[in-house]
ZAFI-368274 format. One record per residue: y, x, z of N, C-alpha, C, CB in turn; residue in three letters. Coordinates in Angstrom, 2 decimals, always signed. Each point is the difference from the previous one (the first is absolute). Glycine has a CB too. Layout:
! ZAFI-368274
    n.yy    n.xx    n.zz   ca.yy   ca.xx   ca.zz    c.yy    c.xx    c.zz   cb.yy   cb.xx   cb.zz resn
       Y       X       Z       Y       X       Z       Y       X       Z       Y       X       Z  ALA
...
END
This chain:
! ZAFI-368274
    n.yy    n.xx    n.zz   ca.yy   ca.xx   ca.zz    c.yy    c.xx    c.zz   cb.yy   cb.xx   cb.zz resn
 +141.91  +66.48 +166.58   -0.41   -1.24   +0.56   -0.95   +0.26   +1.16   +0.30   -1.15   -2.22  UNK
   +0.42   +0.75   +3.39   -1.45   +0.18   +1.24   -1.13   -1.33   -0.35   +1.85   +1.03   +2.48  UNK
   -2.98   -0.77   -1.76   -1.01   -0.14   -0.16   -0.27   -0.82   +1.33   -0.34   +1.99   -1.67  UNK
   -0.16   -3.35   +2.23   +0.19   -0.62   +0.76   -1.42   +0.24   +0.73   +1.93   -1.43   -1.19  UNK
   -2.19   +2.56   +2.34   -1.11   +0.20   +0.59   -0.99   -0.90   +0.70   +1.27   +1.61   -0.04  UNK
   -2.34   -1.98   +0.07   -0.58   -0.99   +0.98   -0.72   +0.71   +0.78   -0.07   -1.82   -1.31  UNK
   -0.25   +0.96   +3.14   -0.49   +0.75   +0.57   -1.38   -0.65   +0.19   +2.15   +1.04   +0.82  UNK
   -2.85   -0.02   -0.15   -1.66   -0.38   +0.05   -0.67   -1.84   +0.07   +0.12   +2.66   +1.55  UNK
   +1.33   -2.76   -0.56   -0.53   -1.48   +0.98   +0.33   -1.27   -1.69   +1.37   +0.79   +3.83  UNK
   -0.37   -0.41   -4.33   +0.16   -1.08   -1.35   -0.85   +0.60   -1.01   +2.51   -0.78   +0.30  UNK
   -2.91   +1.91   -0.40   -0.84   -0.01   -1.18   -1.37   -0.86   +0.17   +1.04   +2.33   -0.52  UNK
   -1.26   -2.43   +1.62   -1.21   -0.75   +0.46   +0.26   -1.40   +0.17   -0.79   +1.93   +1.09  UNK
   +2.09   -2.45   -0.51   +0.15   -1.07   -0.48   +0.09   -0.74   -1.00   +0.37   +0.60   +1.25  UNK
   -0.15   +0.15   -2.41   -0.25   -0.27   -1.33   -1.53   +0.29   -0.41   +2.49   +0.53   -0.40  UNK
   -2.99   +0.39   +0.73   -1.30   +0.26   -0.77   -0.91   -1.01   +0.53   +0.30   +2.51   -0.36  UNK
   -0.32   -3.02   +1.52   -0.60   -0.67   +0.97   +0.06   -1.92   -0.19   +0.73   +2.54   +1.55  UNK
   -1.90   -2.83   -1.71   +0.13   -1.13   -0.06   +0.24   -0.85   +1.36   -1.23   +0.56   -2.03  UNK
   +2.15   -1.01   +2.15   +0.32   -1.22   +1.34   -0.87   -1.24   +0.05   +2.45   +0.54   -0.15  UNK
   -3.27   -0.71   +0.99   -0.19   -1.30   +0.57   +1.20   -1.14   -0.67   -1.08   +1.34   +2.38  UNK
   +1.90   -1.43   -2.20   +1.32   -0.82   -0.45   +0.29   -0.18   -1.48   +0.96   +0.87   +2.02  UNK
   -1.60   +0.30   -2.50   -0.16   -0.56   -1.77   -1.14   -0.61   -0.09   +1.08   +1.78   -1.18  UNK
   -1.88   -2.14   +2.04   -1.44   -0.65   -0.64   -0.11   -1.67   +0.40   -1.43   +2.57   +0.37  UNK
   +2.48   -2.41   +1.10   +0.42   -1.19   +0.29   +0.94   -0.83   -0.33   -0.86   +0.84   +1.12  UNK
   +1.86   +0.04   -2.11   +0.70   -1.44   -0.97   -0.43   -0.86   -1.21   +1.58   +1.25   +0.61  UNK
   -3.00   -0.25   -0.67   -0.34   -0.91   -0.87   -0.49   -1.55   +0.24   -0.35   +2.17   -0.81  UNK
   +0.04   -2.18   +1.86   -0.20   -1.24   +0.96   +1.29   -0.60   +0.91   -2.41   +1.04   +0.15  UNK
   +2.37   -2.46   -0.18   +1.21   -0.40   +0.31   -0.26   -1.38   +0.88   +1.14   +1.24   -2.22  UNK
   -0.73   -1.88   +3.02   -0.15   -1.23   +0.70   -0.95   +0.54   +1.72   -0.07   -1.77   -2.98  UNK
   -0.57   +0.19   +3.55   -0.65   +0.33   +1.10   -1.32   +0.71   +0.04   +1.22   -1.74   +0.57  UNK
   -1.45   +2.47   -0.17   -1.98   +0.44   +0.22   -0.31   -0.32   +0.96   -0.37   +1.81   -0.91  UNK
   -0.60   -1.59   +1.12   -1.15   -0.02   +1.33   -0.68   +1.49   +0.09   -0.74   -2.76   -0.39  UNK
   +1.29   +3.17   +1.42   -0.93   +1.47   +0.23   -0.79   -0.22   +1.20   +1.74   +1.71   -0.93  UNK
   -2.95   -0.26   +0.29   -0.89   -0.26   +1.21   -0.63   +1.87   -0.10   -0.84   -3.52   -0.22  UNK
   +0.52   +3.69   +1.42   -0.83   +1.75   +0.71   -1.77   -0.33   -0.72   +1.66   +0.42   +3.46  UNK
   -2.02   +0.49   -4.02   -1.39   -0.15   -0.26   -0.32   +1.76   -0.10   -0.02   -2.82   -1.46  UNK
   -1.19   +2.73   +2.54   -0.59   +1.35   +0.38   -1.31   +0.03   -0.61   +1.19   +0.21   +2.16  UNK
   -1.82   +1.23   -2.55   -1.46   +0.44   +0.39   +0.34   +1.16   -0.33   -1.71   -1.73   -0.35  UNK
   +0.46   +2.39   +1.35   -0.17   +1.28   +0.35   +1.38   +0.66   +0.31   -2.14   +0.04   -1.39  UNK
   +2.44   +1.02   +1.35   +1.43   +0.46   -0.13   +1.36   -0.73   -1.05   -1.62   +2.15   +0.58  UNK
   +1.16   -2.86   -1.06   +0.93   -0.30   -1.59   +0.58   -1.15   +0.95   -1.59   +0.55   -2.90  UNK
   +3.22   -0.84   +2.70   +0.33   -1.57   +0.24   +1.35   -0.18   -1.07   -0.90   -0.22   +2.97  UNK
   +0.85   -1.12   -3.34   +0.96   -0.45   -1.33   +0.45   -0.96   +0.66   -1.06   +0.51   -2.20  UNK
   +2.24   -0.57   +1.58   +1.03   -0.96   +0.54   +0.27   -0.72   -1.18   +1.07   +1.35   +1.84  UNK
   -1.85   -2.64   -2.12   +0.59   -0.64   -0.97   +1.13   -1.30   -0.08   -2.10   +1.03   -0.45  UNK
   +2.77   -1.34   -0.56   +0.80   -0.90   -0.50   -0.38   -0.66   -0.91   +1.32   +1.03   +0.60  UNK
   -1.32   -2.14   +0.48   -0.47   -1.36   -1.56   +0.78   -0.85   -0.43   -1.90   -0.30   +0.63  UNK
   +2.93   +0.30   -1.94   +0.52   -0.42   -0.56   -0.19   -1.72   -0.78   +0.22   +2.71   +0.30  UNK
   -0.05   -3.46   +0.16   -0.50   -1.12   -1.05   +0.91   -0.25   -1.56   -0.83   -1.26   +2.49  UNK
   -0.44   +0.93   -3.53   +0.61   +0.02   -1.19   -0.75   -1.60   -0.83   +0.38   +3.29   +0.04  UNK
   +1.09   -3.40   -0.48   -0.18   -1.48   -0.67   -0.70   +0.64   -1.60   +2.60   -1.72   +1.41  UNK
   -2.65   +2.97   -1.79   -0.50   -0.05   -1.59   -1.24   +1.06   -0.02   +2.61   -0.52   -1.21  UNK
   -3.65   +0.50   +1.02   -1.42   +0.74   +0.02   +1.21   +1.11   -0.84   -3.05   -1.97   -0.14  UNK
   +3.39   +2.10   -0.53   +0.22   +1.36   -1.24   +0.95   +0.72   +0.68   -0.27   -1.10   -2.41  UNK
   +1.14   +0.77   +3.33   +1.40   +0.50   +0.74   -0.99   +0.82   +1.48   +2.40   -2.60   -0.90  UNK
   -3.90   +2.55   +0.83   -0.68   +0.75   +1.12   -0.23   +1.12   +0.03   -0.75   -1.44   +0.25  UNK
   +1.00   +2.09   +1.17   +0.42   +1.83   -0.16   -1.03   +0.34   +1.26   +3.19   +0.31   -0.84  UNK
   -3.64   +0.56   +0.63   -0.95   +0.16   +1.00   +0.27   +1.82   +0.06   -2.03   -2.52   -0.56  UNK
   +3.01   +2.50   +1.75   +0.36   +1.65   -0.03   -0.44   +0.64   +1.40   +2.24   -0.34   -1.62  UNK
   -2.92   +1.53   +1.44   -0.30   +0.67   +1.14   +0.09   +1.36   -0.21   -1.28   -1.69   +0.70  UNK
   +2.33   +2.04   +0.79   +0.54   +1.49   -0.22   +0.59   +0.19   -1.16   -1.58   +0.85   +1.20  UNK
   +2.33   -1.90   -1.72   +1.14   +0.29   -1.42   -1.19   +0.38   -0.90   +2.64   +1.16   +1.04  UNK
   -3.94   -2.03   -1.56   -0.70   +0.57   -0.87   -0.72   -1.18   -0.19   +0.05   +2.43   +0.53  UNK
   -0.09   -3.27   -1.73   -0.85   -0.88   -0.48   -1.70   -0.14   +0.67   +1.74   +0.52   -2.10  UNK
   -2.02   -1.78   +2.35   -1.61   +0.03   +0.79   -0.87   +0.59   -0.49   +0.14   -1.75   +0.68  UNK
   +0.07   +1.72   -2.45   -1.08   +0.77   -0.66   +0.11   +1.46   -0.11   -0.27   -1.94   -1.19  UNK
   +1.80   +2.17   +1.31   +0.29   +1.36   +0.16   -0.73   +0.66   +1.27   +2.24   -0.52   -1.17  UNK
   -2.00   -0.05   +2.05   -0.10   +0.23   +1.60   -1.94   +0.38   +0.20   +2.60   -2.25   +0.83  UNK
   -3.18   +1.10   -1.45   -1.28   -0.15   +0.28   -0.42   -0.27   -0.91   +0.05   -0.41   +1.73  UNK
   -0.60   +1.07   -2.98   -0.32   +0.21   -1.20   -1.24   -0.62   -0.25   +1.27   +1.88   -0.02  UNK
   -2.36   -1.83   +1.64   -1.25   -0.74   -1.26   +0.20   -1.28   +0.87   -2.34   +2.04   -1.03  UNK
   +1.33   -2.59   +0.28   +0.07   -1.55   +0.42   -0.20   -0.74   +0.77   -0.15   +0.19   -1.15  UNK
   -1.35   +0.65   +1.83   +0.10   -0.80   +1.45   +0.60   +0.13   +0.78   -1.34   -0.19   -0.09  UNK
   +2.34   +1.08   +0.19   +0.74   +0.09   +1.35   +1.54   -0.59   -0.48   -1.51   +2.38   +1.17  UNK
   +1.84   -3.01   -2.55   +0.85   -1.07   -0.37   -0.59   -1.74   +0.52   +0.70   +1.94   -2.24  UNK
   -1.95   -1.39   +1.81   -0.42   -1.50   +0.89   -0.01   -0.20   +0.87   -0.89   -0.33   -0.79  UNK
   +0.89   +1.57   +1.84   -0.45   -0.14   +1.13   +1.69   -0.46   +1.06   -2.64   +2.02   -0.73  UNK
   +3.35   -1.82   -0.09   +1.67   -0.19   +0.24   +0.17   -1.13   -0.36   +0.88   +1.99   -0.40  UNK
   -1.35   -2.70   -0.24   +0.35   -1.37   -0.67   -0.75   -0.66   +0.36   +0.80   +0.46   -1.67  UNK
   -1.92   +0.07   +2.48   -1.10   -1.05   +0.89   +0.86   -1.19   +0.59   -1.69   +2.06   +0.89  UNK
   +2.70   -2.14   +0.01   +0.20   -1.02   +0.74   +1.35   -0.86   -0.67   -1.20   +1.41   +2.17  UNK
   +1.51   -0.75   -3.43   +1.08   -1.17   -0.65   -1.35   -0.48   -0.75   +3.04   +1.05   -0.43  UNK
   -4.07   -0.61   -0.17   -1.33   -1.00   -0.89   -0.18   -0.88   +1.39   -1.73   +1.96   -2.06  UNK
   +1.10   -1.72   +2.80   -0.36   -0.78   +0.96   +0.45   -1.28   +0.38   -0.37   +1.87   +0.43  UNK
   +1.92   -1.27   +0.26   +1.10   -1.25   -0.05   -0.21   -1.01   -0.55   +1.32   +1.21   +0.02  UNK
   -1.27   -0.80   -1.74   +0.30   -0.76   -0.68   +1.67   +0.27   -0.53   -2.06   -1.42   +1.23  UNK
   +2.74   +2.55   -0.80   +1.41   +0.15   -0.59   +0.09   +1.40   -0.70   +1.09   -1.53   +1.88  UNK
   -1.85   +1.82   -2.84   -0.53   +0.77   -0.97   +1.34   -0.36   -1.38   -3.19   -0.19   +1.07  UNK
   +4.10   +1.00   -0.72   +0.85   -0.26   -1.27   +1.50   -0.60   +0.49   -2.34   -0.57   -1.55  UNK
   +2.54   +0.39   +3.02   +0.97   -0.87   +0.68   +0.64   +0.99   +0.80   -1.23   -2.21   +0.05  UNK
   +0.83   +3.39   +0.21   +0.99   +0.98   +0.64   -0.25   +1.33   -0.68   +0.06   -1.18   +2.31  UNK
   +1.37   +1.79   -2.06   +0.32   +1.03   -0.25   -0.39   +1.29   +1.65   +1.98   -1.65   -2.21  UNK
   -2.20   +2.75   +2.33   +0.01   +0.97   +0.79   +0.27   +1.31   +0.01   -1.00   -1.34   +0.29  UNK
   +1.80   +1.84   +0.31   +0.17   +1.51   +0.32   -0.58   +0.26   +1.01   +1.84   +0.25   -0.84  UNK
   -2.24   +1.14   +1.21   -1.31   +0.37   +1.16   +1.05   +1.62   +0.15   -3.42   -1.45   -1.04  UNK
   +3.50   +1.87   +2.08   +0.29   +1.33   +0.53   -1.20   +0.55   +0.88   +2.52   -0.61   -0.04  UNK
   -3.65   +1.23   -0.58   -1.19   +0.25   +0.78   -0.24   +1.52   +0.11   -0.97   -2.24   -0.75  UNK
   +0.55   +2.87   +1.74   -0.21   +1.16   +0.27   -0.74   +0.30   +0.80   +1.51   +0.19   -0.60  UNK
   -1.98   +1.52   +0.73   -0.84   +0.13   +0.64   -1.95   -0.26   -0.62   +2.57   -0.57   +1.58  UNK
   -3.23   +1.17   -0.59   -1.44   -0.46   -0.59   -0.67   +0.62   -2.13   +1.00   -2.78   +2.24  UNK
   -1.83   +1.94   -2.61   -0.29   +0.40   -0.94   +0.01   -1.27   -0.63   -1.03   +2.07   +0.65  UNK
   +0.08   -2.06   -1.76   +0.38   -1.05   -1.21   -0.37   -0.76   +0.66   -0.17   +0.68   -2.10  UNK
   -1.16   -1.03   +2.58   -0.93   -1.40   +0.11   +0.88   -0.11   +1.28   -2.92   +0.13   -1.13  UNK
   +3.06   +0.34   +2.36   +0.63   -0.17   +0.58   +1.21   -1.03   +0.07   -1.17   +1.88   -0.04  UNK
   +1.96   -1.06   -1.28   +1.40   -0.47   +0.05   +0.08   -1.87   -0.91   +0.96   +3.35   -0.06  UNK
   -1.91   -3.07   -0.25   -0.55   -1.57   -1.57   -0.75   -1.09   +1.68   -1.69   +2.01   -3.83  UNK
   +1.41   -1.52   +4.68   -0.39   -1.11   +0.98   +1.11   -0.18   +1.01   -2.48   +0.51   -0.25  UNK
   +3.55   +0.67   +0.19   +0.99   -0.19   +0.62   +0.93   -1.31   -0.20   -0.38   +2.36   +0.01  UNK
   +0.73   -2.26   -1.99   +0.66   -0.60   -0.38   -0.31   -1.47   -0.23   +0.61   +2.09   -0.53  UNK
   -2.34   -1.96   +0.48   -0.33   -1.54   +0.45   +0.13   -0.59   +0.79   -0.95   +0.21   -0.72  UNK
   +0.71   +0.29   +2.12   +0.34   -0.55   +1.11   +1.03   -0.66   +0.07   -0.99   +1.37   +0.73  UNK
   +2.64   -0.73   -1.09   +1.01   -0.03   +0.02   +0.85   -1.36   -0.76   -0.71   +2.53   +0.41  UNK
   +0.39   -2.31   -1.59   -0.46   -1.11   -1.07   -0.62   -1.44   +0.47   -0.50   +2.09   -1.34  UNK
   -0.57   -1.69   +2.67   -0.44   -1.77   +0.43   +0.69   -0.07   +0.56   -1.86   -0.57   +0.11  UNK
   +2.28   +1.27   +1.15   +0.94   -0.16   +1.23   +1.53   -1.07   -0.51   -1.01   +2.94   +1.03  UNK
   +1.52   -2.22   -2.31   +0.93   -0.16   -0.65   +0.05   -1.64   -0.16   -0.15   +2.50   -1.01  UNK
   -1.20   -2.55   +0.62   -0.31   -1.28   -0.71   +0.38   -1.02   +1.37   -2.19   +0.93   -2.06  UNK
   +1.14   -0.98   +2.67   +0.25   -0.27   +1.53   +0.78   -0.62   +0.38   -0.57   +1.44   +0.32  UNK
   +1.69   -0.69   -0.45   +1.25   +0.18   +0.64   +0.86   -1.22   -1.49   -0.33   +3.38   +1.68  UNK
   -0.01   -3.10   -2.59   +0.74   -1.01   -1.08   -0.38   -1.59   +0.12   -0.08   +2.07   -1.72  UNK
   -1.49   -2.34   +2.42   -0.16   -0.65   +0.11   -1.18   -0.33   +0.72   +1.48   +0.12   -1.46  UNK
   -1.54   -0.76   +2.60   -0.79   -0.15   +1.30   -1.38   -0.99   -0.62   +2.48   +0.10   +2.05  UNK
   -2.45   -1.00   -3.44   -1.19   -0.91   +0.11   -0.52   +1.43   -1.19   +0.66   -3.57   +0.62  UNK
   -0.45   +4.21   -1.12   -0.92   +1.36   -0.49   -0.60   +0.77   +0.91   +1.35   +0.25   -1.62  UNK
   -1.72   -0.14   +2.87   -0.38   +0.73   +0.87   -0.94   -0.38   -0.01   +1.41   +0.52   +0.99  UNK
   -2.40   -1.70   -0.75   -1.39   +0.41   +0.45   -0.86   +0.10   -1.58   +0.14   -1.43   +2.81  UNK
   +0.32   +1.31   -3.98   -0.81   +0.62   -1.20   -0.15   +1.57   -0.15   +0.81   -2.03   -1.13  UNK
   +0.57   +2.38   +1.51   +0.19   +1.55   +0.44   -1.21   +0.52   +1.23   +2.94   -0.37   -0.50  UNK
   -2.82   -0.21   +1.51   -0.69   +0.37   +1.12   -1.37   -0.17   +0.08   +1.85   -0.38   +0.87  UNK
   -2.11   -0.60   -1.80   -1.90   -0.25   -0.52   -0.35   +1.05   -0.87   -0.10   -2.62   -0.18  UNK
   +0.83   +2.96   -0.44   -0.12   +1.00   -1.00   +0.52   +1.44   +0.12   +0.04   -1.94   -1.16  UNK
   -0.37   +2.34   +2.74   +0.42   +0.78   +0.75   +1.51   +1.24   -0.22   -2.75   -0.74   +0.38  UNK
   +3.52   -0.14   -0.96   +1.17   +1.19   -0.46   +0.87   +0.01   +1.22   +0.17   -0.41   -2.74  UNK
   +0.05   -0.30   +3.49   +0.66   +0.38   +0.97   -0.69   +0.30   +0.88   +1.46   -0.98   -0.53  UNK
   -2.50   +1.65   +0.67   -0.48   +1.11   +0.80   +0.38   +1.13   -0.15   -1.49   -0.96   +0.11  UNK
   +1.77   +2.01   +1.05   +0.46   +1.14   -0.19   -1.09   +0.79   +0.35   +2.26   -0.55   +0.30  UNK
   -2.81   +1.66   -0.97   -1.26   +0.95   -0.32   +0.58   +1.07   +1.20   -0.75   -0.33   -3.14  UNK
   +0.19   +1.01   +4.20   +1.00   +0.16   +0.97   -0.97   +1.11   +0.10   +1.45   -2.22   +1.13  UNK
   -2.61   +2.86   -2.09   -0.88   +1.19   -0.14   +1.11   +0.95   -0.60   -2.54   -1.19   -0.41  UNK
   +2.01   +2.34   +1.60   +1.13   +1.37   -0.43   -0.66   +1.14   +0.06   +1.99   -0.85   +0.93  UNK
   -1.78   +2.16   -1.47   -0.74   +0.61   +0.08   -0.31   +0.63   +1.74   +0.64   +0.10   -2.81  UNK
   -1.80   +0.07   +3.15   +0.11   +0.70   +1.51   +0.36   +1.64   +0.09   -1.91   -1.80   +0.68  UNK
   +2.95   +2.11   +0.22   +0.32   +1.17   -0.34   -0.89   +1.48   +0.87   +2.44   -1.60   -0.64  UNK
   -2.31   +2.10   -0.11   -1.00   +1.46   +0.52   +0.41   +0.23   +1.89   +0.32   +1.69   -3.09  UNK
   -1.67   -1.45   +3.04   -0.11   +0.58   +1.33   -0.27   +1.39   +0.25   -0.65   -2.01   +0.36  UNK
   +1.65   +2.92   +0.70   -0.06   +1.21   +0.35   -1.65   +0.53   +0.23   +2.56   -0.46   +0.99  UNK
   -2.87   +1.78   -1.34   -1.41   +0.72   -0.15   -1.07   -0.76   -1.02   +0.36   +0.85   +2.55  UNK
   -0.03   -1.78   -3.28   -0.44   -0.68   -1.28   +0.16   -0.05   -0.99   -0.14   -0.67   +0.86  UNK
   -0.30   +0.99   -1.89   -0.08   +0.30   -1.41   +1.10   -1.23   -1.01   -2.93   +1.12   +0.63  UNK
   +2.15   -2.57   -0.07   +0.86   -1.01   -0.29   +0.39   -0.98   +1.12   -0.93   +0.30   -2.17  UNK
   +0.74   -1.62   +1.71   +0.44   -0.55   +1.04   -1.30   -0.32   +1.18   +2.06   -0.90   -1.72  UNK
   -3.21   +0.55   +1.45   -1.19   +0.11   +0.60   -0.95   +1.27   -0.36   +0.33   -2.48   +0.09  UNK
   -0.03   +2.87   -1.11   -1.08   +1.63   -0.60   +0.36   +1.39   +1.07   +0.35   -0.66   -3.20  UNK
   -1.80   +0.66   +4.04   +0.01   +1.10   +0.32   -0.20   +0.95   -0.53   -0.20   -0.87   +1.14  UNK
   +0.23   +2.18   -0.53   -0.44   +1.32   -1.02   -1.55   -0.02   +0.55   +2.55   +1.85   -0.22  UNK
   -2.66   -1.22   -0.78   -1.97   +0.06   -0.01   -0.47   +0.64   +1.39   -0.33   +0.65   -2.84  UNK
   -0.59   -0.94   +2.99   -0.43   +0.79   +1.42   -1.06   +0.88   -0.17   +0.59   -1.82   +1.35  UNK
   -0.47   +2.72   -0.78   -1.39   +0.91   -0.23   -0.50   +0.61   +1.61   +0.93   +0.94   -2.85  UNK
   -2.34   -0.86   +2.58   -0.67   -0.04   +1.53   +0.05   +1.53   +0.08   -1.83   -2.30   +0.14  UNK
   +1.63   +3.36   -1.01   +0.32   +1.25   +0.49   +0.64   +0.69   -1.07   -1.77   +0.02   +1.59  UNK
END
């Protein structure tokens, strides 16, 4: 009996989770929106859902609590559906990369109001008083040539 070989590119397609399996789990219209800080930017999808219990909150194919384990930075993601007031009314997937945690948890907020925004124009100025659709536009400054860091000189010595 031969033995049916696979090559590199399908073993990885199999081992590999697709974007496309995380998105059937979601079905109908969204509202997407770009949300940046620092290096990190997420692209989220906001799903609307008629049943609080049918709510999926997936990022990078990995549950929110999975994703961002302690709590404030679950709150800090759910800041602008509490805010709203639509805390329990949408569903979201997030494709975020880049940057680090805190980074990437203000990324996905951003993204998340924008979203909102965009679902609905008389939610904008509770969002915007409550500064979530501001974009944090502090990055790190990058090193400068004959400098230690980005402003740190090397020590000086008089003789």
């Amino acid at each position: 009996m031969a033995r049916k070989s696979t090559t590199k590119k399908e073993q990885k397609k199999v081992t590999k989770k697709s974007p496309e399996a995380s998105e059937a789990l979601f079905e109908g219209k969204y509202f997407f929106a770009v949300g940046r800080r620092k290096s990190a930017v997420a692209q989220v999808r906001l799903y609307p859902q008629d049943d609080a219990k049918k709510q999926r909150m997936i990022i990078n194919q990995r549950s929110l609590e999975d994703y961002f384990p302690i709590l404030v930075m679950q709150s800090l993601v759910l800041m602008p559906l509490r805010i709203s007031g639509m805390e329990g009314k949408f569903s979201f997937s997030v494709l975020v990369k880049g940057g680090g945690f805190h980074g990437q948890a203000d990324a996905v907020k951003l993204g998340i109001a924008r979203a909102l925004a965009v679902y609905d124009q008389a939610l904008r100025p509770s969002l915007k008083s409550a500064g979530l659709l501001t974009r944090d536009a502090r990055v790190v400054e990058r090193k400068k040539p004959g400098l230690k860091k980005a402003r740190r000189a090397p020590q000086w010595a008089k003789r």
